[in-house]
Structures are given as structure tokens and as C-alpha cells.
N, C-alpha and C positions, 0 to 999 in steps of 0.2 A: 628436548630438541633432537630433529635425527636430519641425516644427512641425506640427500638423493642429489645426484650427479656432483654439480656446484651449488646448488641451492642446499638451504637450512629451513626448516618447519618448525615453527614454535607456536603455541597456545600464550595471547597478549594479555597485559594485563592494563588497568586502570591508565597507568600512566603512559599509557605507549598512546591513548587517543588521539594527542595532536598530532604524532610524527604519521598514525592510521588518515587523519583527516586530509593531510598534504600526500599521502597516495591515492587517498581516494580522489582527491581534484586532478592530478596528474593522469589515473587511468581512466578516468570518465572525460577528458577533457577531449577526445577525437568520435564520444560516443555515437549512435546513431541520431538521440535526440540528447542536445546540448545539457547538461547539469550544472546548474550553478547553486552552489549550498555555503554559508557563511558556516565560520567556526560554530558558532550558538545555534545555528540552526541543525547542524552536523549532531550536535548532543542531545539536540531535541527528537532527531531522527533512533536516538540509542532509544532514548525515554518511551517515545511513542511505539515502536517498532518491538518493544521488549528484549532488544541486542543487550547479551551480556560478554563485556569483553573478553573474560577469560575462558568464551567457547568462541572466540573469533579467531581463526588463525592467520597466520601471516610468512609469507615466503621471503626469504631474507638472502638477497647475493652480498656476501660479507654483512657488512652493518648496516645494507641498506634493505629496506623494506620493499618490496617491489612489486609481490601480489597479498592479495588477502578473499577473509570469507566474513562477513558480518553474519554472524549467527543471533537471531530472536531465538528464546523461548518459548512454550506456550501450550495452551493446548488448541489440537484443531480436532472438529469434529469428533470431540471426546478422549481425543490419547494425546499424550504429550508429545508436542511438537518441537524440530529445530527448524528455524525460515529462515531462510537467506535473503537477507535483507542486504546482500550486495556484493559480487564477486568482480573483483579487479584485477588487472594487468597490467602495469605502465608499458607503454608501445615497445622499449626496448628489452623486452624480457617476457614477449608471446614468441610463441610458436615452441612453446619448451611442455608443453601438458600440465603447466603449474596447476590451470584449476583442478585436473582431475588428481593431480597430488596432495593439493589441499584437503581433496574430499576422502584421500584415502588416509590422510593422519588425523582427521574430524569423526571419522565414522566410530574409534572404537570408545572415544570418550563419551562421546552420544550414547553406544550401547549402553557404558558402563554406569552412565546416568540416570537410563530407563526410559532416553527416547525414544520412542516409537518410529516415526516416521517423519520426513524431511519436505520440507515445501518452499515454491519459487517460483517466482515468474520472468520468464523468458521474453525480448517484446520479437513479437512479427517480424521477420526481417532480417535478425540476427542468425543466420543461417549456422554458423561455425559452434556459435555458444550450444543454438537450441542439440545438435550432435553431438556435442561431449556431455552435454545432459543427459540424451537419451543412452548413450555410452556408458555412461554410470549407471544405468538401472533409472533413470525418473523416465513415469508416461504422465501423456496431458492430461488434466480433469475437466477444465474445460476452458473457451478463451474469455477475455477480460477488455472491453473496450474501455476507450482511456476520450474525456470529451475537455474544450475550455472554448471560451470564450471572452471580448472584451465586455464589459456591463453593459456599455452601452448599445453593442450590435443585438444584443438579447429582444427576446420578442415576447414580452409580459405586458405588454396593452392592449388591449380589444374589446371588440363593441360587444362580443361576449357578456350575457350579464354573469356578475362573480357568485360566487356559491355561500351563501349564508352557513357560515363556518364562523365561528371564535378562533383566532391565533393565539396563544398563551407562551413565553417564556417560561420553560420548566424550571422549577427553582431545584425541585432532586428528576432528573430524569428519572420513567419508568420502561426499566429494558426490558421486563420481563414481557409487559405490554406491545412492546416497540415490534420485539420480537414475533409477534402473532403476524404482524401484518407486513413481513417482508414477500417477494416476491422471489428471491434467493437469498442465501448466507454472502454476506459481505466479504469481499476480502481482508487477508490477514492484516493492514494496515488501516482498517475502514472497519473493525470490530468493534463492540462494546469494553472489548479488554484494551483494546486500542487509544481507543476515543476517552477511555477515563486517563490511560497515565501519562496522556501527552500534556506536560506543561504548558503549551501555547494555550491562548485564549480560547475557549470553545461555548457554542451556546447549543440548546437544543427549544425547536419551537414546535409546539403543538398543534393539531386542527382539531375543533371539537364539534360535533354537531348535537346542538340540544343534550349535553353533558356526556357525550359519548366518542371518546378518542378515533377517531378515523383517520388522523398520517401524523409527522412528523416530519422533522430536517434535521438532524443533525452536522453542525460546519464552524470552520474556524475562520473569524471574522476579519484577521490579520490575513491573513493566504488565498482569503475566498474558496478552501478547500471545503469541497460537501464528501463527508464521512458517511450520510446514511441517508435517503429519502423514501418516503415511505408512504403509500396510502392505503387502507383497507380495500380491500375485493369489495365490489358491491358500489363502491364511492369512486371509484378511477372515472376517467375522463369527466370528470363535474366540472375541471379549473381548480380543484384542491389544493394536486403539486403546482400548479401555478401559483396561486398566492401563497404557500410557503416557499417558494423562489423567489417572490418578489418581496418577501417577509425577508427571506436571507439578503438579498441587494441591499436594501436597505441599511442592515444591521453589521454592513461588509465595507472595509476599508480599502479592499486590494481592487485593482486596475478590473479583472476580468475573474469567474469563476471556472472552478477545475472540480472535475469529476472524474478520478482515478479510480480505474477496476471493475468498473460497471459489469454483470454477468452480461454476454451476448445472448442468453437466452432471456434475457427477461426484457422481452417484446415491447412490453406494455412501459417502460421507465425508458428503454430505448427511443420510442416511437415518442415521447414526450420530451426527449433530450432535444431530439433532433426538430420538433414545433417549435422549441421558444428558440432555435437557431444556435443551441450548443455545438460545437462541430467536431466530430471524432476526430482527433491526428495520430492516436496510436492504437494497438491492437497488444496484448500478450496472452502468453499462453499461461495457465498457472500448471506447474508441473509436480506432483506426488512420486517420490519414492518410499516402499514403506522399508524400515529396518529389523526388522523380522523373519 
């Protein structure tokens, strides 16, 4: 633990998550886009996210808690990653540089680790945050559309004839497969390391044409969240990703579907979000600093 001004810096451990979970509702709670996350779904977010408590840090005025840094492990794009999977302030305890002190007590246990390099997304909008990011050393890699919808405003019927495709429920998904036919690298929360250690429900459905995998959907049936969609080059615009959207409706319990993190260059998934009536409300930037 070390001391800077009135604040205290410590590295959390297991036990500290509930007293983490009731700062993180308190500093998210005037956010730009509203968060609401139940305690179980808070630990779902460690699981899936790969956050291990004791590289989260947290700022402490006396014994209370007041900022923090939710740190995932991992690797991205081949070297071992730290992500930040959430940096907080409770209102009463900004305007003090707590995050960039967090990141200056986080940085040398990272080295010591043999972290490479540090990732995070900032959303649009956030003017203050995205500058003390850049202040730290992170540049953008690139930005991240964020889409939802209710099921029913969705636009998956038409006179269109459908594409003689087999949909199949994978019993072991094939990533290595899935993987050919992305259109860009999913974000860190929408990965294949992702998507397998999230506890919540999750299915993945296939498209086949005459025994030959041509897309997929990856999505969790509880959340209506879609982790991954996917069609082969060659096969795009057929109505493919349409009937595995209307594959996923189906197979989905939640009110509306959400599509977090979408690459903004990938035209082709954009321009289909936006046909069946997805509607974009957010934008982030993903941001790279390397530790090297």
C-alpha cells in the first residue's frame, strides 16, 4: 500500500469484490450511458472479462473505497495483455488524478508479470477520460460501434427468398474455423477466450451450405448479447447473417439484441446491422498502450 496526497493505493484481493461491486454502482451511476449490473452479474463480468482481483487496484480515502481499475488478463494479438475492464471515480473524489495514480501503481506489477501491453475502451463523448488516457501514453487502434435493438422493431422478414443454408447448434464450437471467416478481430470482451469462460448461458449456431461452414453467431440467450457473427467472403449478402439472427431471436429470451464493439471498419457487418434496423447508440475508441 503507498500513500499519495490523502489517498492510499492498494492491489485487492478476492474478498474485497462486494465492497469493489457497490463502488462500481456508485461511480457509474451519473455515467454517460446508464449501467445497471446485479451483484451475480458483477462476477459474471470478472469470469467473462478475465479480471483478476488481485491486479485490480483501488484508491482508498481512509477505509473507504472510492476509485478503482478492473484489470483482465490475457493475451491480445499474441503478447500478454492487462484490459481494463473498468475504471471508476465516485463523484465525490474526481478532479484529484486518482485514475492516472492508479495506472502509475498498476504499471510496475504488470512489468514484473511480463505484461506486455495494456488495452481499453474509451466511449465517444468522454472527452476528460479519453485525455488522461492519452496523458498516460495510450493511442487509438481503432473505434468500436456499440448497436441494440427491441426484437420486435428488428427487420428479419421479407419477400426475399431465404438462402438454402442448414442452421446447426454446435455441440463443441469450431474457433479455429470461425476464425477464417471473420471480417476483423473481435474485441476483448467478444473473443473466443471470452466467450468460452463466461458462465452465463451461451450457444453458437452454424450456417452450412452443402456440408461447408459458411457463418456463424455466436450469443448469450439470457442478455440477447451477440459475441461474434460471421459469414464467409463469397457468401455475404445471400440473407445468411439474416437467418442466423433470426436463428439467434428465436433461441433469445431477452427483450431486445445488443451488439457491443463492432469494428467500424468492417462495412460489410455494419451495413447489415443497420438493414435488419439494429440502431447504433454508442461509439468507443479502443485504446493500446504498449509496456515496453
Amino acid at each position: 500500500m503507498e500513500m499519495f496526497d490523502r489517498y492510499t493505493f492498494s492491489f485487492l484481493r478476492e474478498q474485497d469484490i462486494p465492497m469493489l461491486y457497490d463502488t462500481f454502482v456508485a461511480a457509474f451511476a451519473d455515467y454517460i450511458v446508464p449501467i445497471k449490473i446485479t451483484r451475480k452479474e458483477f462476477v459474471m463480468k470478472f469470469k467473462r472479462e478475465g479480471i483478476e482481483a488481485t491486479f485490480c487496484v483501488g484508491a482508498f480515502y481512509g477505509e473507504q473505497l472510492v476509485g478503482f481499475i478492473l484489470t483482465g488478463l490475457g493475451e491480445w494479438q499474441g503478447k500478454p495483455t492487462a484490459y481494463n475492464a473498468g475504471t471508476g471515480v465516485i463523484p465525490a473524489h474526481r478532479g484529484h488524478q486518482l485514475t492516472k495514480q492508479l495506472y502509475d501503481f498498476l504499471f510496475p506489477k504488470l512489468r514484473e508479470s511480463g505484461i506486455e501491453q495494456c488495452l481499453l475502451e474509451v466511449i465517444d463523448g468522454n472527452t476528460a477520460a479519453f485525455k488522461v488516457y492519452q496523458s498516460i501514453g495510450f493511442g487509438v487502434t481503432r473505434a468500436l460501434d456499440c448497436f441494440r435493438r427491441p426484437v420486435g422493431e428488428l427487420l428479419l422478414s421479407s419477400e426475399e427468398p431465404m438462402p438454402v443454408v442448414e442452421l446447426k447448434q454446435a455441440a463443441k464450437p469450431n474457433w479455429r474455423a470461425y476464425t477464417a471467416l471473420y471480417e476483423s478481430r473481435p474485441s476483448w470482451q467478444n473473443t473466443m477466450e471470452a466467450f468460452r469462460r463466461s458462465p452465463d448461458e451461451k450457444l453458437v449456431i452454424e450456417a452450412y451450405s452443402e456440408e461447408l461452414l459458411i457463418g456463424y453467431v455466436a450469443f448469450f440467450p439470457r442478455t440477447g448479447a451477440i459475441a461474434q457473427l460471421a459469414v464467409q467472403q463469397g457468401y455475404r449478402d445471400q440473407g445468411i447473417a439474416k437467418a442466423l439472427v433470426r436463428e439467434t431471436v428465436k433461441r433469445t429470451i431477452a427483450p431486445a439484441l445488443l451488439f457491443l464493439n463492432v469494428d467500424k471498419s468492417c462495412s460489410t457487418l455494419a451495413a447489415f446491422l443497420e438493414r435488419i434496423h439494429l440502431k447504433r447508440f454508442l461509439t468507443q475508441h479502443e485504446m493500446l498502450l504498449s509496456l515496453q
